[in-house]
N, C-alpha and C positions, 0 to 999 in steps of 0.2 A: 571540506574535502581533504581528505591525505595526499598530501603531495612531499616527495621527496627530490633533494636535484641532487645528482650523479656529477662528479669529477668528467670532464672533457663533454657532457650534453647540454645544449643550449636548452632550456625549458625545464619542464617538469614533467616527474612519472607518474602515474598513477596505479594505483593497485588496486584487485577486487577479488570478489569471494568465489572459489570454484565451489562445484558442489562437493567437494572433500575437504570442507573450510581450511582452504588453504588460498594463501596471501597470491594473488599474480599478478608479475608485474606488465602491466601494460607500455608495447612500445613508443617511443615518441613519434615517432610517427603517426600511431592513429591521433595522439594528442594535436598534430599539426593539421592531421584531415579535416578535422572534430573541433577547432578552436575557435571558431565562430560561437560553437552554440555552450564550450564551456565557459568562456569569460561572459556568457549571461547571467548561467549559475552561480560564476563566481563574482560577480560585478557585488562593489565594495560597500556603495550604499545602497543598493536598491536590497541586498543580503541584509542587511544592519534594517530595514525598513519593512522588511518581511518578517523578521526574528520578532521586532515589538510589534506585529501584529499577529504573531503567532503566540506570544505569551499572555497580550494584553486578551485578546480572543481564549485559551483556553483555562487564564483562571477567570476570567469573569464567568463562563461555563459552568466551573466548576464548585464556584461560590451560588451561583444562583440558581443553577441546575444539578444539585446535590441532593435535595429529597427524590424527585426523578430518580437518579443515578441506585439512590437507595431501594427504591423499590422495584425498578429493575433486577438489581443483585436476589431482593427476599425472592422473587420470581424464580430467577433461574434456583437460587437455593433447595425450593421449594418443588420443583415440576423434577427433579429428575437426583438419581446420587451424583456425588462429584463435587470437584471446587467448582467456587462463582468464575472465578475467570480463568481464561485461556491462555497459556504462553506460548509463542511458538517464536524462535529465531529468523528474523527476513533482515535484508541488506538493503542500508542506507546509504546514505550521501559518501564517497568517498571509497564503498566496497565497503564500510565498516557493516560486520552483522550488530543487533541489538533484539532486544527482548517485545515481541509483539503482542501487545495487551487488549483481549475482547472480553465481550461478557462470553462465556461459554454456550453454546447453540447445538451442541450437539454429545451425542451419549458417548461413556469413556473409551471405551474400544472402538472406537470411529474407524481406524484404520481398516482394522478387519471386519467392520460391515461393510465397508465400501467394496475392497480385495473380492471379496465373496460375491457381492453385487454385479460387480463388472462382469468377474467369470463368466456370472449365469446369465448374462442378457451382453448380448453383441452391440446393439442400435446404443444402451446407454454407455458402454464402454469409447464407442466411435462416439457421441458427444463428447464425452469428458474430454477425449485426447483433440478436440477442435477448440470446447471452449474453457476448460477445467473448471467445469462448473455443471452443476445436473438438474433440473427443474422438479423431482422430487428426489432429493437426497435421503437416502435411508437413514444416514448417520444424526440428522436431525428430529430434535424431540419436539414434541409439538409449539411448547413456549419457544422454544429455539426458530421455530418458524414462524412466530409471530415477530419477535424481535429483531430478526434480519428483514422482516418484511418492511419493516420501520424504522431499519438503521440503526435501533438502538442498541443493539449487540457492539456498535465502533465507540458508545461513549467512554471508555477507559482508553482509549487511543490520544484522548487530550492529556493526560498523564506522561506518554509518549512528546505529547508534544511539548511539551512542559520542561522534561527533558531534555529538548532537543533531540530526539531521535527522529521526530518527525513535525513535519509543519502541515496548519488546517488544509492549505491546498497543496499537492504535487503528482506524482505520478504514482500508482496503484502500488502498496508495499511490496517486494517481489519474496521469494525464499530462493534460496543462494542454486537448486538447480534449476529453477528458472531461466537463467542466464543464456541457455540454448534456445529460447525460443526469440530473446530479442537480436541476437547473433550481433553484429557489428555496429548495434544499435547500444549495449550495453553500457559501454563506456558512456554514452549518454545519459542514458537511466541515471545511472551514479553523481551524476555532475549536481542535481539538486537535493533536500531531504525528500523522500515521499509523502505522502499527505492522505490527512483522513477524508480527503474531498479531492475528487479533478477530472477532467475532464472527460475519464471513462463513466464517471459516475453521473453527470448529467448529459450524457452523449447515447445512453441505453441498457450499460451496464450489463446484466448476461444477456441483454439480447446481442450483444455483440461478439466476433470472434475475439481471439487470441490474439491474433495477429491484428486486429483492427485495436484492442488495447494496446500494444508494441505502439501502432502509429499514433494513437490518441497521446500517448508519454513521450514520445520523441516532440508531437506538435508544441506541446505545454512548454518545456524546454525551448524550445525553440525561439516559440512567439510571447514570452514571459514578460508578464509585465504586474506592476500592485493592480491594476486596472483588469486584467486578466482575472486573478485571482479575486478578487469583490466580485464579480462578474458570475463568476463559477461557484462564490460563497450564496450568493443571489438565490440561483439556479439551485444549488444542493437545496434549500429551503423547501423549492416550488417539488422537486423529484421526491423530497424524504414524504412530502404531503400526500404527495398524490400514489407514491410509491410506483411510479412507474419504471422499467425495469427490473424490478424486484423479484428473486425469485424464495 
């Protein structure tokens, strides 16, 4: 987490990402409302004890689950023009942003099929702004909807983890204007890494609201523990099988 301490404040600041990527500084005050659930996040060993289970977890993945990985990639390669993977900038632990790594799932002007999509249909428009999420997404190519159907569109997200930009379990990666929907819950959000697996992801996943993900990432936070996390790595196994949730 980024923490900075100021001359005459007891504590520490915290800062995070607006959606004009720009640094803000959070006052200590919400840090004194809020410091219950950040010295979870920040708790010294149980952080040190999460970290080697996130590394230990994402190279053995990546060593044993590497032919997988590769034919995944020839797929997307193959079904549509475009790179194999997807970048996109979300905000981690600390308000730091970092580089979001998927298999690609969807065709290269995504944006403007969506834009156009919404226009012309109301009912899908009013989903997306409930759950930003659409049960048939135009922007997606048909391998692209196999793959998320399967979750294997997140295996480049262990690279992330690898990293350290993100850990196997946490709270859903956000993108920096996001931030509006968790409102005073945010500075929350940021107190852990986010994770390629948690609790929104075996709790429903799009069948759930927006807001019902906000409470599922605040809960994680909250009630965190390595026993949590196995628990929910359990769970992700039993969800990616059955693909329940899945759109």
């Amino acid at each position: 987490m980024d923490f900075a301490t100021r001359k005459g404040i007891q504590g520490l600041t915290m800062y995070r990402v607006d959606s004009d990527d720009r640094l803000i500084e959070t006052p200590p005050q919400a840090i004194a409302r809020d410091v219950h659930v950040r010295s979870i996040g920040a708790s010294g060993v149980g952080r040190v004890l999460k970290r080697l289970l996130d590394i230990t977890g994402a190279a053995l993945f990546l060593v044993l689950g590497m032919p997988l990985y590769l034919l995944v990639a020839l797929g997307v390669k193959l079904s549509s023009p475009g790179p194999v993977h997807y970048w996109q900038y979300r905000v981690g632990i600390g308000g730091r942003r970092f580089a979001f790594i998927k298999f690609r799932s969807m065709v290269m002007d995504g944006d403007e099929v969506l834009n156009s999509f919404l226009d012309s249909d109301s009912a899908a428009r009013a989903k997306w702004e409930t759950h930003q999420k659409l049960e048939r997404d135009p922007r997606i190519t048909r391998f692209g909807s196999f793959i998320r159907r399967t979750s294997l569109d997140e295996l480049p997200q262990f690279w992330n983890v690898l990293l350290g930009d993100m850990s196997l379990v946490g709270p859903r990666p956000c993108m920096a204007d996001q931030d509006k929907y968790y409102g005073e819950h945010w500075t929350t959000y940021c107190t852990m890494r986010p994770g390629i697996t948690g609790l929104w992801q075996v709790s429903g996943r799009n069948t759930l609201t927006y807001a019902e993900r906000v409470r599922m990432d605040v809960r994680y936070v909250q009630e965190w523990s390595l026993w949590l996390d196995l628990c929910i790595l359990l769970k992700t196994v039993k969800v990616v099988l059955t693909g329940h949730g899945a759109h």
